[in-house]
N, C-alpha and C positions, 0 to 999 in steps of 0.2 A: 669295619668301623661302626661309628654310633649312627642309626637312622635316622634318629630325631638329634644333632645336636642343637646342644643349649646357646642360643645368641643373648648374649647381654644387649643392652641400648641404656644410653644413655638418659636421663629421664630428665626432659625439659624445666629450665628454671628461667627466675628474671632475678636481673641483676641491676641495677640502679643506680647511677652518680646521682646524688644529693642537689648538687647544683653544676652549671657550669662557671662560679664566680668562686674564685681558686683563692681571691682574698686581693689585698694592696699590697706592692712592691714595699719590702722593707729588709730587704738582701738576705732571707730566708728562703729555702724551700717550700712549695706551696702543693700540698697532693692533693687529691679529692676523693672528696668522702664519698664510699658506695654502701650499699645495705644490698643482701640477698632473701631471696626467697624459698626456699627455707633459711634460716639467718644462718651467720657462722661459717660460710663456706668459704674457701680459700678463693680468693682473688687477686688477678697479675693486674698491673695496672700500665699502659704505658702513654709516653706523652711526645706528637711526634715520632712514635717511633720506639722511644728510648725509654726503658726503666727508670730512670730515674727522673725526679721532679724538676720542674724549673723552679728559676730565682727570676728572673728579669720580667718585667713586664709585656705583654704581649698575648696571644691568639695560640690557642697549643690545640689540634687534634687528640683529645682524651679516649685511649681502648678499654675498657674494662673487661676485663674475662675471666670466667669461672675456669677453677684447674681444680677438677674432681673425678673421680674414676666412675661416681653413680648419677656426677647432676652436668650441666652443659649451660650454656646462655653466654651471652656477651652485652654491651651496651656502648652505645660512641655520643659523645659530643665536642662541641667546638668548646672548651675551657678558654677562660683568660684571668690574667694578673692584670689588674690596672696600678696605672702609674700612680704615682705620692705628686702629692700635691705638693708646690715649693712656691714662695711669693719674693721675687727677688725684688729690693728697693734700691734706685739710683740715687746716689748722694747730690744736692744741687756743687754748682764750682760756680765760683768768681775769678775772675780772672782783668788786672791793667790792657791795654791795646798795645802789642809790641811785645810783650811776655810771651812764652813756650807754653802749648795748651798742658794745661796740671793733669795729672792721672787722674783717671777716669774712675769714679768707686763705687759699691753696692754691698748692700748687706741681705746679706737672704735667711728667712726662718720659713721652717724649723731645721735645724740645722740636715746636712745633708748624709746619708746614712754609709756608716760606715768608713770606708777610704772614697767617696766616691767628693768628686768636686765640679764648679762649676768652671769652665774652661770656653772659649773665645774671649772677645774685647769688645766694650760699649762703642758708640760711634758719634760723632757729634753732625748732624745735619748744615750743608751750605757752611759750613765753618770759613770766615773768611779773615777772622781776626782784624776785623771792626767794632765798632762800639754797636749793641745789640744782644739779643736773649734768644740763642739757638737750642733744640731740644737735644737731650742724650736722647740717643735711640740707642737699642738692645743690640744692632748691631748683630754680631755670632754670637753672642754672650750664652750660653746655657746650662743648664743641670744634665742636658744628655735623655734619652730616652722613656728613660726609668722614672723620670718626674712630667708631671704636668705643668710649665711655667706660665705665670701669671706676673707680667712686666709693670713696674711703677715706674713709671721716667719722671725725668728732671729736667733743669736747663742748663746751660754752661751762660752764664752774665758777663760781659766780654764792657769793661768800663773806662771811662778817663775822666782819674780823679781831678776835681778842680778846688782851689782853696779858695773858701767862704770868708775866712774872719781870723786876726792874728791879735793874740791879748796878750800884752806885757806887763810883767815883775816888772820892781825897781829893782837892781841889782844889790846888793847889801840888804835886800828887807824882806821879800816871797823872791829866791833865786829859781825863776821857773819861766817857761814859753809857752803858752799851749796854741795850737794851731788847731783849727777843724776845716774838715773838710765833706762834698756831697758825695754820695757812693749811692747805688742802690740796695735797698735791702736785702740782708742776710752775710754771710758772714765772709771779712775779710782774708781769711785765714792764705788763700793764696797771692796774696800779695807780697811783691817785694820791692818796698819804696824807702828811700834816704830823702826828707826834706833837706831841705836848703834853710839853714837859720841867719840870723844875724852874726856880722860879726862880732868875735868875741861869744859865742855859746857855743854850746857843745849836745850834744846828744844826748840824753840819758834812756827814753824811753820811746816807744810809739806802740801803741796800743788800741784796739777797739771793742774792748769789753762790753763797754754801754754805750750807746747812741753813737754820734758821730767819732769817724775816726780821730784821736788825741795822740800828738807829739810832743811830748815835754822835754825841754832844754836846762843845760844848766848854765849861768854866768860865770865868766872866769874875771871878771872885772874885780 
């Protein structure tokens, strides 16, 4: 055999992730950028473990490693994806005393990525369905992991309407009733009320567009 054989070795290198901030959760893959030294050399990368990149947000164990037959080195850090911001806003409710609490609503921007949605149900605090201004609270309400939630609540206005003032048409000359009544402010939309009119009129409308809630009638006289 040979006396002297020839040992190769591998000749020490650095290999470098860029950063450990992999970017914000936006339902893509997220890899991380490395540079070597000498440049150009091939690198495996894995996350956890695994080849392939994450999507989700969270803390990932980053391995970088050279795969060269002349150069060597590795490099680790603790990568992470941060969550997406999400700002969910609670719609206020009105609601008469004796009424079925109204569904509960929110609007969230920007919208949420992908298929991904917001899942649980708002909550209403001490609800006892007396006259009173309970807050919605978030309850399980949320975007899931992957976002950062930032909660705007409301309240649920729990009222009993009372009538203020009744102004009469002649019949044959303005055929019309209008009734008003006190509500607290904001919008009646959950109400479901039938005044009581005089005899002889009829219902045409009830409405609260502008100011106080308005019930107009018509004469059948």
């Amino acid at each position: 055999g040979n006396p002297n054989p020839l040992i190769l070795h591998q000749l020490a290198t650095s290999v470098t992730i860029v950063s450990p901030n992999l970017g914000t959760y936006d339902g893509t893959a997220k890899s991380a950028t490395v540079t070597t030294d000498p440049t150009n050399l091939t690198v495996v990368i894995t996350y956890d473990g695994n080849s392939w990149a994450p999507t989700n947000a969270g803390s990932y164990t980053v391995v970088a490693t050279i795969v060269d037959p002349n150069w060597g080195g590795s490099a680790t850090v603790v990568g992470y994806i941060s969550p997406r911001a999400v700002t969910i806003t609670v719609d206020a409710q009105v609601m008469q005393v004796g009424d079925s609490l109204p569904a509960l609503t929110w609007t969230n921007a920007p919208a949420l990525v992908g298929g991904d949605s917001i899942t649980g149900a708002l909550a209403v605090v001490t609800y006892t369905n007396a006259v009173g201004t309970y807050p919605i609270t978030q309850g399980t309400l949320s975007a899931g992991n992957n976002y950062t939630n930032t909660y705007v609540g409301a309240n649920l206005a729990i009222v009993d309407i009372q009538q203020t003032g009744v102004n009469f048409h002649s019949p044959g000359t303005a055929t019309g009733i209008k009734v008003e009544f006190d509500y607290p402010a904001g919008a009646l939309t959950n109400l479901t009320w039938t005044p009581t009119l005089p005899a002889g009129w009829t219902l045409l409308s009830a409405t609260n567009a502008a100011g106080p809630l308005s019930v107009v009638g018509n004469s059948v006289v």
